[in-house]
ZAMARGU-4260 file (C-alpha; in steps of 0.2 Angstrom, whole numbers, plus 5000, padded with zeros to 4 digits):
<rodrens>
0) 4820/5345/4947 | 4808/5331/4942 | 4815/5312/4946 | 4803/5304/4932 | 4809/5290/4924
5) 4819/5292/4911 | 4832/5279/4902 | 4848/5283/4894 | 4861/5273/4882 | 4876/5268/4890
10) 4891/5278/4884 | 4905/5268/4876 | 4917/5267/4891 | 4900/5261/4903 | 4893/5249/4889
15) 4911/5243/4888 | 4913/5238/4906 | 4895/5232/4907 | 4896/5219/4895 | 4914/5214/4901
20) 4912/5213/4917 | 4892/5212/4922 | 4886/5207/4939 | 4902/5209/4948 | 4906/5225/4937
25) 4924/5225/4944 | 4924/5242/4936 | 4921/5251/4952 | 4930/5261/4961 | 4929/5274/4976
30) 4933/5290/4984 | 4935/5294/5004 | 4935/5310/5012 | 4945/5308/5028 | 4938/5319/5039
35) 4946/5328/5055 | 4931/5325/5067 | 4918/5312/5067 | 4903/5309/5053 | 4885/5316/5057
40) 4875/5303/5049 | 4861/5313/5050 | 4868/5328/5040 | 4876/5316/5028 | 4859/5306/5023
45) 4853/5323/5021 | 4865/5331/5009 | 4865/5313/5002 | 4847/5314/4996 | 4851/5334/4991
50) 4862/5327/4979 | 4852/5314/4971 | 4838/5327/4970 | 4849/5339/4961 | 4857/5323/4950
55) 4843/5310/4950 | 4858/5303/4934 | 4866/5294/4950 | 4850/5287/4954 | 4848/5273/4942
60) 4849/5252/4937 | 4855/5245/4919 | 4841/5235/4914 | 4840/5217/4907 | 4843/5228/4887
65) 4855/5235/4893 | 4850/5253/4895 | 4853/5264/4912 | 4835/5267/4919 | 4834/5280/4934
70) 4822/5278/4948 | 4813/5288/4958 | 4820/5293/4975 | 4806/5283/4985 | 4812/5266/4974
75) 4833/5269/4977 | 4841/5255/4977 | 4856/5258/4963 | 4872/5247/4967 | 4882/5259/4955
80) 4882/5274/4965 | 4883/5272/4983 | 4888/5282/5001 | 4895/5276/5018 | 4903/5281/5031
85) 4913/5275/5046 | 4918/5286/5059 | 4926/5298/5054 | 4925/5292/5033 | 4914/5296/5020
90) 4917/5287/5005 | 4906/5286/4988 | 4911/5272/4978 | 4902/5269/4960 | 4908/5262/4943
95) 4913/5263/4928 | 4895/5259/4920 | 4889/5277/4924 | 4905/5290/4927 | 4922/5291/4926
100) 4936/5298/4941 | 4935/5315/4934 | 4914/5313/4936 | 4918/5305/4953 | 4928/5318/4960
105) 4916/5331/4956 | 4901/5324/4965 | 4912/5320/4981 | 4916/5338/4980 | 4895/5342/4979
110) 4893/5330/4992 | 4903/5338/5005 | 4899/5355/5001 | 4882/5349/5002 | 4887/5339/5019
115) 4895/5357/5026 | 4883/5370/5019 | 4893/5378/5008 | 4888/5384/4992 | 4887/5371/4976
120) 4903/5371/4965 | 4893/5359/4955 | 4878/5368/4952 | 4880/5386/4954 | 4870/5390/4937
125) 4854/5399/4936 | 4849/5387/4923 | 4853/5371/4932 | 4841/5360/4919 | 4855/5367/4906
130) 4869/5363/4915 | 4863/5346/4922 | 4859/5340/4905 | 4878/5343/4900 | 4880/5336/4914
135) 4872/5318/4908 | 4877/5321/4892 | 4885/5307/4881 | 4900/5317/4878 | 4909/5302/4863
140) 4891/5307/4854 | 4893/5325/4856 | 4913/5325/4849 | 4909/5313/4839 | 4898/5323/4828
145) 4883/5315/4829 | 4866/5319/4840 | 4863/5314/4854 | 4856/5296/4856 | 4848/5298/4876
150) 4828/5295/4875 | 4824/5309/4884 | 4904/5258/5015 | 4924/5266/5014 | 4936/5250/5009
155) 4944/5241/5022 | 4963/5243/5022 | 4960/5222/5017 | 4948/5217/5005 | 4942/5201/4995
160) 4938/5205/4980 | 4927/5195/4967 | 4932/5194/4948 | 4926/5187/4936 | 4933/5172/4934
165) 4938/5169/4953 | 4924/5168/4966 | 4939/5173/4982 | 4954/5181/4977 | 4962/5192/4995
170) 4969/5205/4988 | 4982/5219/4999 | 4976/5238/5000 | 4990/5250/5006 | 4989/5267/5005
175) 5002/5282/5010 | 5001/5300/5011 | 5015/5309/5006 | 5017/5330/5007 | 5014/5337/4990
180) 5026/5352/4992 | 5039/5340/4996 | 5034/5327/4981 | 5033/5342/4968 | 5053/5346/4974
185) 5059/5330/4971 | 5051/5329/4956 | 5058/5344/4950 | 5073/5338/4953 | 5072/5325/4942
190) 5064/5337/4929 | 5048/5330/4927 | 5030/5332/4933 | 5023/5324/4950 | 5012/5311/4941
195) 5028/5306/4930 | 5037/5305/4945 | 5027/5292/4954 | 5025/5282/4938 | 5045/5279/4934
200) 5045/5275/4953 | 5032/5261/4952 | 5041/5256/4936 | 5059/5253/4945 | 5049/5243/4960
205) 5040/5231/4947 | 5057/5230/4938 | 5067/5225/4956 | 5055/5210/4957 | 5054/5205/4939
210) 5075/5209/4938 | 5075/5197/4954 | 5064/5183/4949 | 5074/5182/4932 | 5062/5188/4919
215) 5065/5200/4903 | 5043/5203/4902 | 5043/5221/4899 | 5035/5233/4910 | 5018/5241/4904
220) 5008/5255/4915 | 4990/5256/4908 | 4985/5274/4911 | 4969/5283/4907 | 4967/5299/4900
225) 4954/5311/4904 | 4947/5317/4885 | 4941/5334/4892 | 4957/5342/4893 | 4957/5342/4874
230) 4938/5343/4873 | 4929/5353/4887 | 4913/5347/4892 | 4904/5348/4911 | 4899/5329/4908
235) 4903/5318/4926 | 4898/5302/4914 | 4913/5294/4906 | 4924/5302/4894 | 4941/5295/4896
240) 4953/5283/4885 | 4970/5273/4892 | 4986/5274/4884 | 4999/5261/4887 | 5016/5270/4894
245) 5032/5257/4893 | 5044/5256/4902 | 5061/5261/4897 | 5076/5248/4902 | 5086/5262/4912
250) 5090/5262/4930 | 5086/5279/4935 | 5071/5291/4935 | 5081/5303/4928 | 5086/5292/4912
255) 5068/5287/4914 | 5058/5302/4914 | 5060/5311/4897 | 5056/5293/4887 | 5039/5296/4899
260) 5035/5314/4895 | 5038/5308/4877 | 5026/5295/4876 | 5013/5306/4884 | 5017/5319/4872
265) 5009/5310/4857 | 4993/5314/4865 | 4986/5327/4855 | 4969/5334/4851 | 4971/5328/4833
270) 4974/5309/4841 | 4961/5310/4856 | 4948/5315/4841 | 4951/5302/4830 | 4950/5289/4847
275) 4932/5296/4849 | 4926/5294/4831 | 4934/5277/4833 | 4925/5272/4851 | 4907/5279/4842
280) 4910/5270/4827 | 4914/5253/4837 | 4899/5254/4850 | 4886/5257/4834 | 4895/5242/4825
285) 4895/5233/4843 | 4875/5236/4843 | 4872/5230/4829 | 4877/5210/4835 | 4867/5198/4845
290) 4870/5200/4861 | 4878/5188/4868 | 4891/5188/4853 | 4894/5209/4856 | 4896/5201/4876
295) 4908/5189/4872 | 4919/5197/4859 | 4921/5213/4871 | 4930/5199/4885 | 4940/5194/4871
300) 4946/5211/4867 | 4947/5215/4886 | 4957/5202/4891 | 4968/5204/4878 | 4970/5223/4883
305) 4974/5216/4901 | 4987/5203/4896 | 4998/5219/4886 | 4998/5228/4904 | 5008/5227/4921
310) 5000/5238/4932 | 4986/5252/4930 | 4991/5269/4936 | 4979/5283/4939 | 4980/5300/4945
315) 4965/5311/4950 | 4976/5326/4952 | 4972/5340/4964 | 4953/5340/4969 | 4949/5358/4973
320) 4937/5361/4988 | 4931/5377/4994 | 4943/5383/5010 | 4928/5380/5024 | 4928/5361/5016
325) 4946/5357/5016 | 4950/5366/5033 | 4940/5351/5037 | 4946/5337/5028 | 4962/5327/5034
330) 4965/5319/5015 | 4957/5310/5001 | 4959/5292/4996 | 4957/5287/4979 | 4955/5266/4976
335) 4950/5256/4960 | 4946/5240/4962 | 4955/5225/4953 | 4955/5223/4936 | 4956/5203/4932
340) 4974/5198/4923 | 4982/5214/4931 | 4990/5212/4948 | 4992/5229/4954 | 4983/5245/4951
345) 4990/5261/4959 | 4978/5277/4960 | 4981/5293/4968 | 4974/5310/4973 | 4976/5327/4979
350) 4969/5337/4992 | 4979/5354/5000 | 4995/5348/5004 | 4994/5328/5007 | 4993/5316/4992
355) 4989/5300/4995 | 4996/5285/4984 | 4984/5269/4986 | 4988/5251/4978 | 4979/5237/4976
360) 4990/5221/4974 | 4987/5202/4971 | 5006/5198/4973 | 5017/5195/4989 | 5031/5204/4988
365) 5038/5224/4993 | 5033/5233/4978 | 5024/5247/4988 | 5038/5247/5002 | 5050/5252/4988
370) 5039/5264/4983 | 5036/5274/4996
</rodrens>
């Protein structure tokens, strides 16, 4: 497959997080494969390169207007798609600007089929230039009803972050992995889904700390949602949303539970469809501004999206790798980095039997302890 170069429109999701966040693009976030014997550096560069040949999209800079320009493998030098290792990690951590988890978790599972010799999960087609340009497609275009406007190393467990607005700000990463079949009884239990569950069990931490310190602030998980459940599409760029779920003032997860599935439940295709049409519509209005005044009124609206929320809660789910690949691979750790005016984000993923809960929080206190 040719690596030419070729530029492409940010997606609404990517232009977003460009403009708000730009240089420090704290809209990053990672995926690491811990492995049960140690990294062959050699065999990774080279399934590394493999993937970039078969997706020269990963392979690419924004460009001073703005657009996502790929370059050619000779020339790589992207900082929004990159691989490391320790040793016995591999972790590929990119950003918001080009891909979403759901994108994310597909090319780590490419990569380490890649790494194992296995046969592609990604590209198994016979006509890979089909299914590769579906897979860089702009999918809020495409569901949006209009044509297509393309042109045709793994986190310490302690990290200091950069934001925006702060040039140093330490921020504590914990991580536990739990047994899913054990997780999926409890939650039964309390009649609810394992996603559900964790959420109304980080919503009764924050609420002992916030109960504690004497405030009445209500609680508010920012979640996103992954559109392709309602609209299929193979793209690994982004096509996700975020709901706000509040908390309800109970004391149990049981009471809790039902008001969660209720609010998720106003998620329908109907609704997700109109949020695309919405998203298009704003990112032509958006273009249509100077620059710098498109820059600053997206911070505005993002911080004021940011004050309306507690925490950030995302779940990758179950990531599905072929059985010679898992056999191999101890657990996966799923980490988003900060988002500025939110102190704690809480992600999580699936792999086998062991899912692993990972939190990043800017806080002193024994949220995650009460957690887990």
């Amino acid at each position: 497959m040719t690596t030419s170069k070729k530029v492409f429109e940010l997606d609404f999701v990517g232009d977003a997080y460009h403009h708000t966040l730009g240089e420090d693009n704290l809209g990053t976030f990672s995926l690491t494969a811990h492995l049960k014997e140690a990294v062959d550096p050699v065999r990774l560069n080279e399934a590394y390169r493999s993937l970039l040949n078969d997706l020269p999209y990963l392979n690419g800079k924004v460009d001073e207007n703005g657009k996502y320009v790929l370059l050619n493998l000779s020339e790589y030098q992207s900082d929004l798609f990159k691989v490391s290792h320790e040793q016995t990690t591999i972790t590929i951590e990119t950003s918001h600007t080009i891909m979403d988890g759901r994108g994310l978790s597909r090319v780590t599972t490419e990569l380490l089929n890649k790494y194992y010799s296995v046969e592609s999960t990604l590209m198994p087609s016979d006509n890979k230039k089909r299914l590769y340009d579906e897979q860089v497609e702009d999918a809020f275009t495409r569901f949006a009803g209009q044509e297509q406007t393309e042109k045709k190393q793994p986190l310490a467990k302690k990290k200091a972050y950069k934001h925006a607005h702060q040039k140093d700000l330490p921020v504590k990463m914990l991580s536990k992995t739990f047994d899913v079949t054990k997780l999926k009884e409890e939650a039964r239990q309390e009649q609810t889904t394992i996603s559900e569950y964790l959420l109304a069990k980080i919503f009764l931490a924050i609420a002992k700390e916030r109960d504690e310190a004497g405030s009445k602030k209500p609680i508010v998980a920012d979640v996103p949602v992954d559109y392709r459940k309602y609209f299929p599409t193979e793209s690994i760029r982004n096509f996700i949303g975020f709901t706000k779920i509040v908390m309800p003032e109970v004391k149990t997860i049981g009471e809790m539970a039902p008001s969660i599935s209720k609010q998720f439940a106003t998620l329908t295709k109907e609704s997700i469809g109109n949020k695309i049409k919405e998203a298009q519509m704003g990112k032509e209005n958006l273009n249509k501004m100077p620059p710098k005044l498109k820059k600053m009124l997206l911070k505005v609206v993002s911080n004021n999206e940011n004050k309306k929320a507690t925490f950030v809660f995302s779940n990758l789910g179950q990531i599905h790798l072929p059985a010679e690949v898992q056999n191999k691979v101890a657990h996966l750790e799923f980490v988003i980095n900060p988002t500025p005016g939110i102190p704690y984000t809480f992600s999580c993923v699936s792999v086998g039997n062991a899912l692993t809960l990972t939190a990043t929080i800017e806080k002193e206190g024994t949220i995650f302890e009460n957690i887990t």
